[in-house]
C-alpha positions as CSV (number, residue, x, y, z in Angstrom):
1,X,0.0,0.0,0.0
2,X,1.2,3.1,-1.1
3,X,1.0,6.1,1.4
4,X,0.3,9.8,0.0
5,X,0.8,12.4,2.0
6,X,-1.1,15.9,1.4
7,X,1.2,19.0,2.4
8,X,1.1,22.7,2.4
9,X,4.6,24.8,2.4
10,X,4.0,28.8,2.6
11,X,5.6,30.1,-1.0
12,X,6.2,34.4,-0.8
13,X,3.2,34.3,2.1
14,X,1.1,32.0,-0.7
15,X,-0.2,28.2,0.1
16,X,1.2,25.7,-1.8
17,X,-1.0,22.4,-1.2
18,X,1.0,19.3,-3.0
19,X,0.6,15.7,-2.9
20,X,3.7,13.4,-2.2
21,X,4.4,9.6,-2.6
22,X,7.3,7.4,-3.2
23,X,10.7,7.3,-1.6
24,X,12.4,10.5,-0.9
25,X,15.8,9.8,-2.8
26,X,14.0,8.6,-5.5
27,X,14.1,10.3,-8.9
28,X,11.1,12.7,-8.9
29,X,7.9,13.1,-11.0
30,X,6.5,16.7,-10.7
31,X,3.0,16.1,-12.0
32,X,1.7,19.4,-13.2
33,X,-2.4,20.1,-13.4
34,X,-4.6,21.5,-16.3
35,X,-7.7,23.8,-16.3
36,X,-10.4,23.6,-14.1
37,X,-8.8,20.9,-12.1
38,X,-5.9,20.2,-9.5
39,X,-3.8,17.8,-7.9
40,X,-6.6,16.1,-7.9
41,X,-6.8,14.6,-11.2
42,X,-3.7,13.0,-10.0
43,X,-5.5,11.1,-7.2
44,X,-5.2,7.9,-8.9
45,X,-1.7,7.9,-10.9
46,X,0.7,8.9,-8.0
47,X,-0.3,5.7,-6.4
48,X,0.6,4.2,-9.4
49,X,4.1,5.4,-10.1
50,X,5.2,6.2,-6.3
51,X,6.8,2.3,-6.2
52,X,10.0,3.1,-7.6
53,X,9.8,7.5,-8.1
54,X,9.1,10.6,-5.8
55,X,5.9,11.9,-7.0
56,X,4.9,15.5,-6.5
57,X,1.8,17.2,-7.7
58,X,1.3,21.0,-6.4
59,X,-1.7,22.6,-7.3
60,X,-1.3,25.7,-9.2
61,X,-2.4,29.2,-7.2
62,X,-5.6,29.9,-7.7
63,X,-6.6,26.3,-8.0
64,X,-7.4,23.3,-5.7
65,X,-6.2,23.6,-1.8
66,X,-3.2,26.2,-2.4
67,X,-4.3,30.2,-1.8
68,X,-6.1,31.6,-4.5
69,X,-5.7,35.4,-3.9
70,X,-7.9,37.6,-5.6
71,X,-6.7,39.3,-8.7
72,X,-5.9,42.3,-7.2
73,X,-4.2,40.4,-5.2
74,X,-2.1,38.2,-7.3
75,X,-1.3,38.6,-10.7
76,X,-2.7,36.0,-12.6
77,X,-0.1,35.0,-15.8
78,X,1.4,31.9,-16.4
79,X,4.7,33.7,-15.9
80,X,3.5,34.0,-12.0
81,X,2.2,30.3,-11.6
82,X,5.8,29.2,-13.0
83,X,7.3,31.5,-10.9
84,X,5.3,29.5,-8.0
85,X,6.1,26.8,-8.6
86,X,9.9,26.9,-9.1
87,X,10.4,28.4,-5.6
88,X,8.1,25.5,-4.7
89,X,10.6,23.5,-5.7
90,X,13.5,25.4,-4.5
91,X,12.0,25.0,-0.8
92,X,10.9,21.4,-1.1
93,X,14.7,20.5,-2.3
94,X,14.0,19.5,-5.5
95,X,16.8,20.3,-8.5
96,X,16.0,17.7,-11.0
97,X,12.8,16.2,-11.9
98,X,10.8,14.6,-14.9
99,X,7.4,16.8,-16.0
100,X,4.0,15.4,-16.4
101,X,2.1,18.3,-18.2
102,X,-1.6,18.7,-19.1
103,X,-3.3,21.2,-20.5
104,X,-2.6,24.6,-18.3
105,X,0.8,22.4,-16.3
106,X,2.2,22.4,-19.9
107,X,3.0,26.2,-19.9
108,X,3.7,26.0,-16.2
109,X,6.5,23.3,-17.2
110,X,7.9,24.9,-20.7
111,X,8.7,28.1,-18.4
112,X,10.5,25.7,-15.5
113,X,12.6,24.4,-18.1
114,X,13.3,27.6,-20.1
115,X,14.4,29.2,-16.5
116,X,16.7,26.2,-15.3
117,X,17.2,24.3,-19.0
118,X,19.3,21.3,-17.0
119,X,16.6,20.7,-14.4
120,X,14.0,19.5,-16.6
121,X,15.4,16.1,-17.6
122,X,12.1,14.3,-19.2
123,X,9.0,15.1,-20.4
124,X,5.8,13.2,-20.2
125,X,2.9,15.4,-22.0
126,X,-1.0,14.4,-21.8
127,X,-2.5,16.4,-24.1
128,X,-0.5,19.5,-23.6
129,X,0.5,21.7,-25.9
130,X,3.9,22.8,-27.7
131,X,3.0,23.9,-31.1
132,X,0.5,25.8,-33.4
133,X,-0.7,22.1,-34.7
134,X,-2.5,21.1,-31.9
135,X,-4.7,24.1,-31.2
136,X,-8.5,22.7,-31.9
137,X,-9.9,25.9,-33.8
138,X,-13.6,25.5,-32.7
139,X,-12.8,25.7,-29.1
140,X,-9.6,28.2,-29.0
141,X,-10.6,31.0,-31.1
142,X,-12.6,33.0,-29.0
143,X,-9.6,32.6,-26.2
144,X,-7.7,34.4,-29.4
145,X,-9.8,37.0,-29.9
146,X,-10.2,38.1,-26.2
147,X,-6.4,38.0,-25.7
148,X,-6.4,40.1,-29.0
149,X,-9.1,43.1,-28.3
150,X,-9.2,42.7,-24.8
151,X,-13.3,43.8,-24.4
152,X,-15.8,43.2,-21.6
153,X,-17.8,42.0,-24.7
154,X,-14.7,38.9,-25.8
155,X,-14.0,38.6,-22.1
156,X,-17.6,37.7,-21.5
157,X,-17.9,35.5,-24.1
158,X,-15.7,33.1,-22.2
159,X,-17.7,32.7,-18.9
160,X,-19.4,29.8,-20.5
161,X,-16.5,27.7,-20.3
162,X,-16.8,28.6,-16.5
163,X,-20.4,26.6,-16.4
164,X,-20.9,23.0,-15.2
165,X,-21.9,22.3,-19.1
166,X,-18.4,23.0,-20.2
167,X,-16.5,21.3,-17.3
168,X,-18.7,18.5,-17.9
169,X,-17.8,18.4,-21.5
170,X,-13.5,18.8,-20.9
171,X,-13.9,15.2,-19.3
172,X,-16.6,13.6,-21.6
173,X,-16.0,14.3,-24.3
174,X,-13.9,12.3,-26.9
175,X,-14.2,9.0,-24.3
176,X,-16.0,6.1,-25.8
177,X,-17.6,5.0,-23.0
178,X,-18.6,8.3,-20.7
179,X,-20.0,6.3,-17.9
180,X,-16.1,5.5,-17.0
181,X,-15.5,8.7,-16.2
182,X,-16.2,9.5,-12.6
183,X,-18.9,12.2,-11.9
184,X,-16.8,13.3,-8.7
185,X,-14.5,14.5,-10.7
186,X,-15.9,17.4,-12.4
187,X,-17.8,18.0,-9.0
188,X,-14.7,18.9,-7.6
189,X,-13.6,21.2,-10.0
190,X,-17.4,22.7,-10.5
191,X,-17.4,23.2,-6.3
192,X,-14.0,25.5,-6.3
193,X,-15.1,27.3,-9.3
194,X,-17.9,28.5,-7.4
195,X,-15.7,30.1,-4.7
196,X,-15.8,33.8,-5.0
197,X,-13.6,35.7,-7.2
198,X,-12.6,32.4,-9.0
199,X,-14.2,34.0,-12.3
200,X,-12.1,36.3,-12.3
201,X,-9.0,34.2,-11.8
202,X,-9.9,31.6,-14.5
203,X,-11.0,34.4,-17.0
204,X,-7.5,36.2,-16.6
205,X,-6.0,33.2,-17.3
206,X,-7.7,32.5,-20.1
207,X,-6.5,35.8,-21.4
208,X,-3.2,35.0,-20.5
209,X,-3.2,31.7,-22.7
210,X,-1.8,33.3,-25.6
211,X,1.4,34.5,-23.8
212,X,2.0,31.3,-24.0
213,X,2.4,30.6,-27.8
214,X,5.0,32.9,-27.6
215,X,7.4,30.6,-26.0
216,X,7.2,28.0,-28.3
217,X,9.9,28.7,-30.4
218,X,12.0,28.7,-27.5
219,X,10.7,25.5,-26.3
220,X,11.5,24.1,-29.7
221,X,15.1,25.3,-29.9
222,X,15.4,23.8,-25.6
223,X,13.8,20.3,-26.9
224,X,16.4,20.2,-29.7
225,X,19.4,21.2,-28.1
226,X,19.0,19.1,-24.7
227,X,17.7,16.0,-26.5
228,X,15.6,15.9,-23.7
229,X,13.5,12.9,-24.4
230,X,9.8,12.8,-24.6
231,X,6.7,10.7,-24.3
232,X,3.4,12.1,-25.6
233,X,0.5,10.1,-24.5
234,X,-2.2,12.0,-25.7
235,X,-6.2,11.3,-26.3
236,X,-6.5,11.2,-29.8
237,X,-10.0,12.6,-29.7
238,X,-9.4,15.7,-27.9
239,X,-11.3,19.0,-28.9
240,X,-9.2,21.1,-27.0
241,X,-6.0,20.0,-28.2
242,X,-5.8,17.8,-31.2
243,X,-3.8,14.8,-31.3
244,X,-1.4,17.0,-34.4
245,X,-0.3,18.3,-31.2
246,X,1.3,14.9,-29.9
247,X,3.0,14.2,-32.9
248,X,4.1,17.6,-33.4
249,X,7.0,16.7,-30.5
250,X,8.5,14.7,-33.3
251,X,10.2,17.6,-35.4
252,X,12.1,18.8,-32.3
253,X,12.4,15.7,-30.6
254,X,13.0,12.8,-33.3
255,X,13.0,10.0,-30.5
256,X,9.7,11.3,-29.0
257,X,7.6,8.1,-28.4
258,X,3.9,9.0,-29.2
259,X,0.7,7.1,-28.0
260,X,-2.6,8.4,-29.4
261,X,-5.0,6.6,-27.3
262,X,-8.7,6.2,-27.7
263,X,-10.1,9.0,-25.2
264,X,-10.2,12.7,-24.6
265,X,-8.9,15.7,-22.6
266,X,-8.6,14.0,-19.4
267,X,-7.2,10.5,-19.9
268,X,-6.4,9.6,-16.6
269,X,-10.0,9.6,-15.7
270,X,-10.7,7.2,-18.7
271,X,-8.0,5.5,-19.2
272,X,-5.7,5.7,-16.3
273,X,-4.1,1.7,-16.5
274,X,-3.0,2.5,-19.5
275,X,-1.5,5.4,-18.9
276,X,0.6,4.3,-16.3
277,X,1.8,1.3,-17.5
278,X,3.0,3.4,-20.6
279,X,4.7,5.3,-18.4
280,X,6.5,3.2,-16.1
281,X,7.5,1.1,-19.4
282,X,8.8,4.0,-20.6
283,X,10.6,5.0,-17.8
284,X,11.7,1.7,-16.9
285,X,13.3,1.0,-20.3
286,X,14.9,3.8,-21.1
287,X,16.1,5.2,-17.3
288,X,15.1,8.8,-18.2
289,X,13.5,10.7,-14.9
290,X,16.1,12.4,-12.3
């Protein structure tokens, strides 16, 4: 039996809540969170992978059990939440680490490696994002527009995504058999959206997003020249991020292994086995986390 243990270290007078399994001189597996969840779509997979790795998964400010300050309080970019969580990491003692990115923990994980290009030493991305490719037009374009004109009228367009409709959808959507996907989960992220102020936070994030594009060629440039090696595990029916964006690792990373697997935006909840035993395989085989 694997223990967990749920923990809170005070970051610049912030709350950082994180989950922690597996030995502590263990190479570590910083498990980074996506949009509207938390550490706690990790519930499941640091169990998992704690046998033989340190496991940590914070939760991003503004998210989950860490402080979520109100914006006039905190300046929501992803610039900050990096910024977070790389003093996090200073604090907890942690130097080197493999990423697990999703969704928003993608941009949160590019900047940790861009700042401190030798800490990052693999990269496991679930459907999050590097390049143009995987960008699902349908879903991102208003995002776009709002980070372009910056009006009440495109910021309001995007409290819909805020709704339990849309949360629903991120984690049915795309997965053959919905009734898999645990109800609890989206229940959880629908109960801390509705804390007061979270609009806010969530829709100045959203306008942040395209900050974010900016940093690819960088990203590019740090994939090819550390030959960091990568494992996209991505569900290939995603309509947030299109499975071009999994294969897309491929130009900068020729030896990125790629698994398109038959779900959606939040695999774990779908397919978690799977995912797992793809990555401790590909761990196991090829020695790559800290």
């Amino acid at each position: 039996m694997v223990t967990v243990h749920h923990r809170t270290v005070s970051i610049d007078g912030l709350d950082v809540f994180y989950r922690e399994a597996g030995p502590a001189d263990a190479p570590v597996l910083l498990l980074l969170h996506g949009y509207p969840s938390s550490s706690h779509m990790f519930r499941h997979l640091i169990p998992a992978l704690a046998g033989q790795y340190r496991v940590i998964a914070p939760d991003h400010i503004g998210f989950g059990r860490s402080s979520a300050p109100a914006v006039d309080e905190f300046e929501y970019t992803f610039a900050a939440l990096a910024g977070v969580t790389g003093r996090f990491l200073s604090t907890i003692g942690v130097t080197q680490y493999t990423i697990y990115v999703q969704d928003y923990g993608a941009p949160v994980g590019w900047r940790l490696a861009l700042n401190d290009p030798t800490a990052v030493v693999g990269v496991i991305s679930q459907n999050g994002n590097a390049y143009e490719e995987g960008f699902v037009p349908s879903f991102w374009d208003p995002i776009w527009a709002d980070a372009a004109e910056r009006t009440a009228e495109t910021r309001d367009a995007l409290r819909p995504a805020l709704g339990r409709e849309a949360v629903e959808w991120q984690y049915t959507h795309g997965v053959p058999d919905p009734t898999t996907v645990d109800p609890d989960a989206w229940e959880h992220d629908l109960a801390l959206l509705a804390r007061p102020g979270q609009d806010d936070v969530q829709l100045a994030l959203f306008r942040d997003y395209a900050t974010n594009r900016d940093l690819y060629p960088a990203v590019h440039e740090w994939l090819r020249t550390s030959q960091v090696p990568v494992l996209a595990i991505w569900g290939r029916n995603d309509e947030i991020f299109a499975a071009a964006g999994a294969t897309a690792f491929t130009r900068d990373a020729p030896d990125a292994c790629v698994e398109l697997v038959d779900g959606g935006h939040f695999l774990l909840e779908s397919d978690l086995d799977h995912v797992a035993d793809t990555i401790t395989d590909w761990l196991r085989m090829s020695d790559r986390s800290a």
